[in-house]
VOPAGU-2260 file (C-alpha; in pm, 1 decimal, decimal comma):
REM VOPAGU-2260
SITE   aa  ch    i         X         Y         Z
SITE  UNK   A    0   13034,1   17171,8   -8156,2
SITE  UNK   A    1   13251,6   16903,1   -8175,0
SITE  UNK   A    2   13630,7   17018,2   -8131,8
SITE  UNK   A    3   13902,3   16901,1   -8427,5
SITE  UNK   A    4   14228,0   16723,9   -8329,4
SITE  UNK   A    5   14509,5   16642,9   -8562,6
SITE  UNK   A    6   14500,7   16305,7   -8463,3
SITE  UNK   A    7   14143,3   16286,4   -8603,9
SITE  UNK   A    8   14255,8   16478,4   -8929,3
SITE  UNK   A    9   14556,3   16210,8   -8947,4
SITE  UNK   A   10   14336,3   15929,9   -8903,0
SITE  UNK   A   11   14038,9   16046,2   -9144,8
SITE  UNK   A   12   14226,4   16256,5   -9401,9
SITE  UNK   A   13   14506,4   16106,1   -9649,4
SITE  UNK   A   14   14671,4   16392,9   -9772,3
SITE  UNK   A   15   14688,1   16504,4   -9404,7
SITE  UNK   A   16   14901,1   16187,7   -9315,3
SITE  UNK   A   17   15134,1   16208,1   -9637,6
SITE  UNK   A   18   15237,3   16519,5   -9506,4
SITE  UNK   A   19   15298,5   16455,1   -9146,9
SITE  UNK   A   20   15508,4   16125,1   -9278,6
SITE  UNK   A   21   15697,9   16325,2   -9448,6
SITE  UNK   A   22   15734,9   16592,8   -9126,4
SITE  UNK   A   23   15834,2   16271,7   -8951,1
SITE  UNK   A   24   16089,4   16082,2   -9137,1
SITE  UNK   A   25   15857,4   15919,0   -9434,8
SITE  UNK   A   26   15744,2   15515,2   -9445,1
SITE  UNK   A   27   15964,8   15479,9   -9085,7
SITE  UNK   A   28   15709,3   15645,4   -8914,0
SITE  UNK   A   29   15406,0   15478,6   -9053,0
SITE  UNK   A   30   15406,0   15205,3   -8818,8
SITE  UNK   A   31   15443,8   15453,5   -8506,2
SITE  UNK   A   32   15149,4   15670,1   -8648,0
SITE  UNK   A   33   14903,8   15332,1   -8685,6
SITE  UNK   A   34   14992,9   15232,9   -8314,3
SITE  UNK   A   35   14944,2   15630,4   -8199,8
SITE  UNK   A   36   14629,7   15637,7   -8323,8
SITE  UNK   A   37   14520,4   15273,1   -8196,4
SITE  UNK   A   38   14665,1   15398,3   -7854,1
SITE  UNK   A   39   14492,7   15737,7   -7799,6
SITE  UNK   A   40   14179,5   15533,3   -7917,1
SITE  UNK   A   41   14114,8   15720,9   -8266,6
SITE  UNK   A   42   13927,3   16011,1   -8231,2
SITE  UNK   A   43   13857,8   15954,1   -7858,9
SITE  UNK   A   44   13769,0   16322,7   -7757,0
SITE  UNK   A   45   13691,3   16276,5   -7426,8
SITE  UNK   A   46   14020,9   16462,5   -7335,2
SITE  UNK   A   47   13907,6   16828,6   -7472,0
SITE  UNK   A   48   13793,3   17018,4   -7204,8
SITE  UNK   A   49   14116,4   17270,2   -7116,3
SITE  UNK   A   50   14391,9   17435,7   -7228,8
SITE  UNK   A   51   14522,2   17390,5   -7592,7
SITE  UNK   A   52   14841,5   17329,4   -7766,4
SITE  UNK   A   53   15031,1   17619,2   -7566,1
SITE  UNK   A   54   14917,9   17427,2   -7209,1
SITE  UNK   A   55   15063,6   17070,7   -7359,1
SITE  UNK   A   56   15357,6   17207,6   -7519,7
SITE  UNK   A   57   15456,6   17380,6   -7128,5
SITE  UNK   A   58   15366,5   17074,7   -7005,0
SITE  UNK   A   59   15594,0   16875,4   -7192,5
SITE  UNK   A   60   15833,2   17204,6   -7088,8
SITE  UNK   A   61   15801,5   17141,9   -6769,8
SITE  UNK   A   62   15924,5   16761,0   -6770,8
SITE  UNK   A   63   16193,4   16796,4   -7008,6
SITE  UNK   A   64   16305,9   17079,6   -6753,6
SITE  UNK   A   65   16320,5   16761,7   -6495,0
SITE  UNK   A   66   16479,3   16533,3   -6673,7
SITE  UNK   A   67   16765,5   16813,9   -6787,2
SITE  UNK   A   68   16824,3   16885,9   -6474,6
SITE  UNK   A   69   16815,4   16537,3   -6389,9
SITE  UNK   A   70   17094,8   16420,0   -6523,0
SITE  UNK   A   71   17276,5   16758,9   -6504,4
SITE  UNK   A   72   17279,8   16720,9   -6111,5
SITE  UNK   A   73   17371,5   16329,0   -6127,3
SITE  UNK   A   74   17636,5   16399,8   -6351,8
SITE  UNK   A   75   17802,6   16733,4   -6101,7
SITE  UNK   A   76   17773,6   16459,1   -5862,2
SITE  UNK   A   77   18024,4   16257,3   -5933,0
SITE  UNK   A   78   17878,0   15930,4   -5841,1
SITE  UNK   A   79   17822,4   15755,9   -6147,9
SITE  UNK   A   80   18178,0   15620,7   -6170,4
SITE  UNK   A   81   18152,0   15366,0   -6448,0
SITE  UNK   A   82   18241,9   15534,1   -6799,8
SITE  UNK   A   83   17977,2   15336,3   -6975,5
SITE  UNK   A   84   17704,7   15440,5   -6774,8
SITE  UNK   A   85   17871,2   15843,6   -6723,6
SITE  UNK   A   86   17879,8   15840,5   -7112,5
SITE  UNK   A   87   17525,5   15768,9   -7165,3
SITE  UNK   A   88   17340,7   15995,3   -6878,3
SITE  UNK   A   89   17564,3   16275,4   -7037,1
SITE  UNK   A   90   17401,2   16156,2   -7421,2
SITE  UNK   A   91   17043,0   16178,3   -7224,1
SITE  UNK   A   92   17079,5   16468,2   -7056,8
SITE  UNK   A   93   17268,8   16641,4   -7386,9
SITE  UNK   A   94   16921,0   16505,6   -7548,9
SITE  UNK   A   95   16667,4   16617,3   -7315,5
SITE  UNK   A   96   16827,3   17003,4   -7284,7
SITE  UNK   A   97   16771,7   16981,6   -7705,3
SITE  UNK   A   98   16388,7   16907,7   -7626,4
SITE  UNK   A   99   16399,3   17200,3   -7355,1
SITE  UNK   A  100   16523,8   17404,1   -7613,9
SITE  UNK   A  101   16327,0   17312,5   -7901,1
SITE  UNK   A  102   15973,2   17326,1   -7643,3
SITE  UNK   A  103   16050,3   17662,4   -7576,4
SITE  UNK   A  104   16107,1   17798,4   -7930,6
SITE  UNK   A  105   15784,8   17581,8   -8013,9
SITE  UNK   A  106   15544,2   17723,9   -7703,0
SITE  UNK   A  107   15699,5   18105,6   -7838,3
SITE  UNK   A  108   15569,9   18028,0   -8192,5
SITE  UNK   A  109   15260,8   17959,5   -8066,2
SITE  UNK   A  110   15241,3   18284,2   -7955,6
SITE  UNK   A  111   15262,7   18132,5   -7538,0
SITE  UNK   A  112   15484,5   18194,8   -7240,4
SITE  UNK   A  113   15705,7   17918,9   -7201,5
SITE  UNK   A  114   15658,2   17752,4   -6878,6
SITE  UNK   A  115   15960,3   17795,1   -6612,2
SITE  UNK   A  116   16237,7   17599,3   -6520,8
SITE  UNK   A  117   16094,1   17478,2   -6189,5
SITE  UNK   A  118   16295,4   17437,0   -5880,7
SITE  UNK   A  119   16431,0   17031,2   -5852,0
SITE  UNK   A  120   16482,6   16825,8   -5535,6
SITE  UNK   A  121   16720,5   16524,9   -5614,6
SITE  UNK   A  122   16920,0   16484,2   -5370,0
SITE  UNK   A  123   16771,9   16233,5   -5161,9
SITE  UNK   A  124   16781,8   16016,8   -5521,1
SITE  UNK   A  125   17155,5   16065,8   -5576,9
SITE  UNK   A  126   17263,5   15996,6   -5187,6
SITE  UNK   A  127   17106,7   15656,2   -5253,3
SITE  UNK   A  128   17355,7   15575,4   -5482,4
SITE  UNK   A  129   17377,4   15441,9   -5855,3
SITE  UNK   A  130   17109,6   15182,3   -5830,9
SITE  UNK   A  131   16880,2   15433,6   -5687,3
SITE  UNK   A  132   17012,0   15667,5   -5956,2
SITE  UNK   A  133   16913,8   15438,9   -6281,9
SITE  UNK   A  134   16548,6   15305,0   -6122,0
SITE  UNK   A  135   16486,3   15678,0   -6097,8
SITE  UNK   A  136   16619,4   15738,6   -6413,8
SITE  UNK   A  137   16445,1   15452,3   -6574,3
SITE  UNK   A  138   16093,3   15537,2   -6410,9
SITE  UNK   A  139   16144,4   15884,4   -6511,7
SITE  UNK   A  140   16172,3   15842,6   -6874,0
SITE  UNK   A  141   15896,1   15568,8   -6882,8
SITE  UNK   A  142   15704,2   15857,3   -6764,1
SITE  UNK   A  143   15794,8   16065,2   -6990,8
SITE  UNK   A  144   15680,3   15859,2   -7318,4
SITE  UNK   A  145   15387,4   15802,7   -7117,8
SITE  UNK   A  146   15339,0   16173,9   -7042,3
SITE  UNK   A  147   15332,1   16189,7   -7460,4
SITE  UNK   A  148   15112,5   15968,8   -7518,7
SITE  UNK   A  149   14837,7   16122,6   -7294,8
SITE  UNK   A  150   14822,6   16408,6   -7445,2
SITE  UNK   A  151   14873,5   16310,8   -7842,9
SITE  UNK   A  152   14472,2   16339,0   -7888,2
SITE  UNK   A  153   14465,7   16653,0   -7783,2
SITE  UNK   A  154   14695,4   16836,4   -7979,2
SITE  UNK   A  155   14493,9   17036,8   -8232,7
SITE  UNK   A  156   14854,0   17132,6   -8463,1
SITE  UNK   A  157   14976,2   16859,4   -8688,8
SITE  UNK   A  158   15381,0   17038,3   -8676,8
SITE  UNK   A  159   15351,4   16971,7   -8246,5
SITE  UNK   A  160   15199,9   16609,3   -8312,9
SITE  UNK   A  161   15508,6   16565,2   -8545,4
SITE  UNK   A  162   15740,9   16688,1   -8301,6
SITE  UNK   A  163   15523,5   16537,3   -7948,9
SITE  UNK   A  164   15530,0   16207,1   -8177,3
SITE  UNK   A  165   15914,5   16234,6   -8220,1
SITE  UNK   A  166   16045,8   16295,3   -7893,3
SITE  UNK   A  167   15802,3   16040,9   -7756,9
SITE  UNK   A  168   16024,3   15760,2   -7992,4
SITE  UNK   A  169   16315,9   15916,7   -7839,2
SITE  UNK   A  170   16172,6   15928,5   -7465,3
SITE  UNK   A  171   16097,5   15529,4   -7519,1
SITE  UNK   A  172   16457,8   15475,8   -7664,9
SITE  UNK   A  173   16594,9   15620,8   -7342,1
SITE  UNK   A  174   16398,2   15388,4   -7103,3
SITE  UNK   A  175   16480,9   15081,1   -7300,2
SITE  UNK   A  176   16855,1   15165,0   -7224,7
SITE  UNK   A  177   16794,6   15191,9   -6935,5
SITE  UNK   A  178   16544,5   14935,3   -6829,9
SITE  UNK   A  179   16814,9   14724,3   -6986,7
SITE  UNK   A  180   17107,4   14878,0   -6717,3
SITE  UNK   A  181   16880,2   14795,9   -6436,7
SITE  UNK   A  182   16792,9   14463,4   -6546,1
SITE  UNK   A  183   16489,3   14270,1   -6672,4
SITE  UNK   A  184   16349,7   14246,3   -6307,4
SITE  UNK   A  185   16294,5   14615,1   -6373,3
SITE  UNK   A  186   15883,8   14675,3   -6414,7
SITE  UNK   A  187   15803,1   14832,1   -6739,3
SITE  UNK   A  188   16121,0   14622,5   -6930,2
SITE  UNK   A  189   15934,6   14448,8   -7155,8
SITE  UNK   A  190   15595,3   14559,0   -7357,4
SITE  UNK   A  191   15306,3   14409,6   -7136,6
SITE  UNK   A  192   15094,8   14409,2   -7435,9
SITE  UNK   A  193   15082,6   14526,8   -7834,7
SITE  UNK   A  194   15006,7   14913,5   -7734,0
SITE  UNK   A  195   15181,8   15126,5   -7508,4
SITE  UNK   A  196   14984,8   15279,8   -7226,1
SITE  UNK   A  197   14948,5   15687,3   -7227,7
SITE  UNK   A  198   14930,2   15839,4   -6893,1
SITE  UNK   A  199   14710,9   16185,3   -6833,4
SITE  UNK   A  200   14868,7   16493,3   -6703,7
SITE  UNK   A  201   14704,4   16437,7   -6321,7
SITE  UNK   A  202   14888,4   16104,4   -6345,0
SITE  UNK   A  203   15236,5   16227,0   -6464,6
SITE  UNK   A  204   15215,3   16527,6   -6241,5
SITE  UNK   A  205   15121,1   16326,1   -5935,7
SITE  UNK   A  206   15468,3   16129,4   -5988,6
SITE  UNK   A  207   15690,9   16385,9   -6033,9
SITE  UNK   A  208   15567,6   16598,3   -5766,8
SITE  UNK   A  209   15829,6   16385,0   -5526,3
SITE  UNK   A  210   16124,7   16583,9   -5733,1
SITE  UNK   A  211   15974,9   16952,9   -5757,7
SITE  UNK   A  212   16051,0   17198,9   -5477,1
SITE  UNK   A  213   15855,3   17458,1   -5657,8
């Protein structure tokens, strides 16, 4: 038996799409619904095999716990010096403790264990200084709207596409700022093509495994 997704129901169903518009902020999100579905490859259900909406939601969990902490260690560190740049990793990290927070309410409605805050190593990035700092930074949150997209045809609930869907805009937002701090030499600055390219978990996991301890 083939297994339903709510990107299938968006794509095939009308009244199923009026209502996640509306979830979503109305006729502003049309356009990022057309190029979600064009990116996960419509009802591409290759991607089934494990896990559920509990196991994406803690995965998400588990990089918004990264990125939180991220920016919460930079910031302690004191070596961001430049007001500009101190205002907007305290704006990011502010952001990304909301998404912690609003992961965890969302894996416990679910009826799921959220996923633990694991233990960080990011040391080595901030002893390398504020260049080092902002790649990372940069990289990270390209990774994270990446990390997003992978999983968007998987998610079976329409409420944690809207949400997955919405802090993926936000997640992109960030590492244009950013990509725009460290300059256009940056990779991943500009759009290489008309779709944005979703990572899987194996991917996303296998780069962040450099800053997790435990």
């Amino acid at each position: 038996m083939t297994e339903h997704h709510a990107i299938d129901e968006l794509r095939d169903d009308a009244g199923s799409r009026k209502k996640f518009l509306k979830m979503t902020g109305g006729a502003g999100a049309a356009g990022a619904l057309s190029l979600l579905i064009a990116a996960c490859g419509g009802g591409d259900k290759k991607d089934t095999k494990t896990g559920g909406d509990v196991e994406i939601v803690n995965y998400a969990l588990t990089l918004e716990h990264l990125e939180a902490e991220f920016y919460k260690e930079v910031l302690a560190s004191g070596v961001i010096k430049d007001a500009k740049v101190g205002a907007l990793a305290t704006k990011f990290g502010e952001t990304e403790q909301a998404h912690v927070d609003a992961l965890t309410a969302a894996v416990k409605k679910l009826g799921g264990t959220p996923a633990a805050k694991p233990q960080t190593r990011f040391q080595h990035i901030i002893d390398g200084g504020p260049t080092k700092i902002l790649t990372t930074a940069a990289a990270v949150e390209n990774l994270g709207a990446a990390a997003y997209l992978g999983q968007a045809g998987r998610i079976k609930s329409k409420e944690i596409l809207a949400a997955a869907l919405s802090i993926h805009s936000v997640e992109a937002r960030h590492a244009a700022a950013l990509n725009e701090l460290v300059g256009a030499g940056f990779k991943g600055s500009l759009p290489d093509g008309a779709f944005a390219k979703p990572m899987s978990m194996a991917q996303v996991l296998k780069q962040v495994q450099p800053f997790i301890a435990s």
